[in-house]
C-alpha positions in Angstrom: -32.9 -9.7 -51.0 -33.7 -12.3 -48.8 -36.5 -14.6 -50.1 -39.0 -16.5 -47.6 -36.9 -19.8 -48.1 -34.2 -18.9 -47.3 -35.1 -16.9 -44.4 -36.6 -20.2 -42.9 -32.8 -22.4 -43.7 -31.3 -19.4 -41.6 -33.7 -20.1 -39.1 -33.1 -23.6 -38.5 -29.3 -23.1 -38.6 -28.1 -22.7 -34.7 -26.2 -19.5 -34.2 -22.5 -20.8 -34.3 -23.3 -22.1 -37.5 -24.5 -18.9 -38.8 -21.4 -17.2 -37.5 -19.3 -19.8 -39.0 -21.0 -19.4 -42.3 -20.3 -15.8 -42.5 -16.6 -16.8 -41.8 -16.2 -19.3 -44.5 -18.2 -17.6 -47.2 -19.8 -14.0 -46.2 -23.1 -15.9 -45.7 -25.2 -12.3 -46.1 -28.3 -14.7 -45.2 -27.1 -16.1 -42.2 -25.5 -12.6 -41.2 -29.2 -11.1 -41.9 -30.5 -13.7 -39.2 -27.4 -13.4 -37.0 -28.4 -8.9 -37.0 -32.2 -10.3 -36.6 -31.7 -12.3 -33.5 -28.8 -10.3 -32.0 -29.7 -6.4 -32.9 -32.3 -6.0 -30.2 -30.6 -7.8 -27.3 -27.8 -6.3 -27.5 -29.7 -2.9 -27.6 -31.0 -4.0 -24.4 -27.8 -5.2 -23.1 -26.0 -1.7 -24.2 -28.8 -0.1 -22.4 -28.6 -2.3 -18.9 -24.9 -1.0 -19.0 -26.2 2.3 -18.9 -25.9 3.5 -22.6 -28.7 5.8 -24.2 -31.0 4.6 -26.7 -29.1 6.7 -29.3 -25.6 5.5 -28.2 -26.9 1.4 -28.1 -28.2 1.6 -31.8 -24.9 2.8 -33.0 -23.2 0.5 -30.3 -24.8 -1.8 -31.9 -23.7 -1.4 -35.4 -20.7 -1.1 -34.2 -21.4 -4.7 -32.8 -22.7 -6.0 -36.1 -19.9 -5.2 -38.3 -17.0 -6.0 -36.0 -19.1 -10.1 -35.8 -19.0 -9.5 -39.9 -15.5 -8.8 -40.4 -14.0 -10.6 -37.6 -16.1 -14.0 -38.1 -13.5 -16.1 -38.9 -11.5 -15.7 -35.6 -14.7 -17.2 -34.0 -14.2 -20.3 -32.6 -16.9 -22.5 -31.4 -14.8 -24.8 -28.8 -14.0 -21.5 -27.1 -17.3 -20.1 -26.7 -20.6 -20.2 -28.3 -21.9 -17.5 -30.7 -23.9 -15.9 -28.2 -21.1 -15.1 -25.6 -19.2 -14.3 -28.4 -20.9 -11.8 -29.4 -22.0 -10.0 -26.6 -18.0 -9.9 -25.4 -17.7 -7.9 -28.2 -20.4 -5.7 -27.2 -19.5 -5.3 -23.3 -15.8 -4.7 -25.1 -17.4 -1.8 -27.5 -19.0 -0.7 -24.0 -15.6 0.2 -22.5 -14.3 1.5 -25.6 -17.4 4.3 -25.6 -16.8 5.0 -21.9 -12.8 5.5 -22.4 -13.8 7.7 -25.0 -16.3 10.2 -23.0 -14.2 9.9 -19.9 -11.3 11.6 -21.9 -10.7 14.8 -21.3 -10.5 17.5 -24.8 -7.5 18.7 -25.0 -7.3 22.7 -24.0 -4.9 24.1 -26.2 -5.2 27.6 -23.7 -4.0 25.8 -20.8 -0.8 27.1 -19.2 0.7 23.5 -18.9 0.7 22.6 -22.9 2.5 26.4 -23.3 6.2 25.6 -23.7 9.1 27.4 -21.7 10.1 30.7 -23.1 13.7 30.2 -23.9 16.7 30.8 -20.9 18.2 34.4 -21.6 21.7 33.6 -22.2 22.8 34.7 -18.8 20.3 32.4 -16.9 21.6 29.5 -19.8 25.3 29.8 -18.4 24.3 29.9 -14.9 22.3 26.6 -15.5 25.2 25.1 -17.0 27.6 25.9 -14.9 24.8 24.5 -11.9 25.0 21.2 -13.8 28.7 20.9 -14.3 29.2 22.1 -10.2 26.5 19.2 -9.1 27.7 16.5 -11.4 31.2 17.4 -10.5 30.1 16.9 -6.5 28.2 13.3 -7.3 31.4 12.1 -8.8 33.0 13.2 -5.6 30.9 10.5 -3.8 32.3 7.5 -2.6 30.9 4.9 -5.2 28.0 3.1 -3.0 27.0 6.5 -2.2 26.8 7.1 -5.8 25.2 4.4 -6.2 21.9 5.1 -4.0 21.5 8.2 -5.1 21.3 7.5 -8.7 18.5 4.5 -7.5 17.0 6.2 -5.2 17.1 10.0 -7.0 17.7 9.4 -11.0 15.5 5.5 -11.2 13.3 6.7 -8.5 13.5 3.8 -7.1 12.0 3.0 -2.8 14.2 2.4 -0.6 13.1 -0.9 -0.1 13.6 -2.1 -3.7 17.4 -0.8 -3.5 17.4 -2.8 -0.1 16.3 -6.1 -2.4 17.9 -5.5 -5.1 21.3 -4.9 -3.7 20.9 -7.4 -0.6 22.1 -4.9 2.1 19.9 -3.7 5.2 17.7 -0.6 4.4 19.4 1.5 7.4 22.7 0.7 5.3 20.7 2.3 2.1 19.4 5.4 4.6 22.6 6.0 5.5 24.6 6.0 2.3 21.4 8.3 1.1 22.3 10.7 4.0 26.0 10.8 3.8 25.8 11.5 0.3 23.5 14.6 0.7 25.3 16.0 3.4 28.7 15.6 1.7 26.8 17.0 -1.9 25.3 19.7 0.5 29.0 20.7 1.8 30.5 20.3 -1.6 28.3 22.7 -3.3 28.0 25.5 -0.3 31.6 25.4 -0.6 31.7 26.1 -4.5 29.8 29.4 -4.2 
């Protein structure tokens, strides 16, 4: 309960100090005055950023007891109470958005399904596939090799293999092209 006395101390106390109060001690006085002065600005603040009236109330609470249990990393050289506070609240902003903007998951979507499992035929074949294509890479000549695992396998541009590797970016083409044309050959030949 806060009496008329001490209502009137809060008053004259500026607003870092009240904030710093409620670090040091849980000054339930000084946060009373800190929700008095701050609750319906940042209502209207909420509301400038385009928030209902519903959503800025509980934006606001939200507000309030983040200021009361994260006082004491308040810092007045950094920024007085007032900025302080309403970061938090442009922060709690996002926060809201981010969560609307999210989609629901749709646990009937075709994508989230998993893979029906290979029939043991199709497995082999697979297999085999694999072995036949990793058998033709390390065929390669070993800068050939090279750029396609960058370029193919690290997905990297060509013009990061280019500074990565120092060498011209017709030299990184052209080992790109050789070694598809010679994988191309290799596995036409295998079937």
């Amino acid at each position: 309960m806060l009496d008329a006395g001490s209502t009137a101390t809060a008053g004259a106390r500026s607003l870092n100090d009240l904030v710093v109060a409620v670090a040091r001690g849980r000054d339930r006085v000084a946060f009373a005055a800190l929700f008095g002065h701050f609750a319906p600005r940042l209502k209207s603040f909420l509301m400038r950023l385009g928030a209902d009236s519903g959503s800025a109330e509980e934006l606001v609470q939200e507000v309030m007891l983040m200021v009361w249990r994260r006082a004491e990393t308040f810092d007045p050289g950094q920024a007085n109470a007032s900025t302080w506070v309403f970061t938090i609240a442009r922060n709690k902003r996002i926060d809201a958005l981010r969560r609307e903007r999210r989609p629901e998951i749709d646990l009937d979507d075709p994508a989230l399904v998993p893979e029906p499992p290979l029939a043991a035929d199709r497995s082999i074949e697979v297999t085999e596939d694999a072995n036949r294509l990793r058998g033709a890479i390390e065929s390669l000549a070993p800068e050939q090799a090279e750029m396609l695992q960058l370029a193919y396998y690290e997905d990297k541009p060509h013009s990061r293999i280019c500074a990565e590797r120092g060498i011209p970016l017709g030299t990184v083409k052209s080992r790109l092209r050789l070694a598809l044309e010679h994988l191309r050959k290799v596995l036409k030949d295998d079937q």
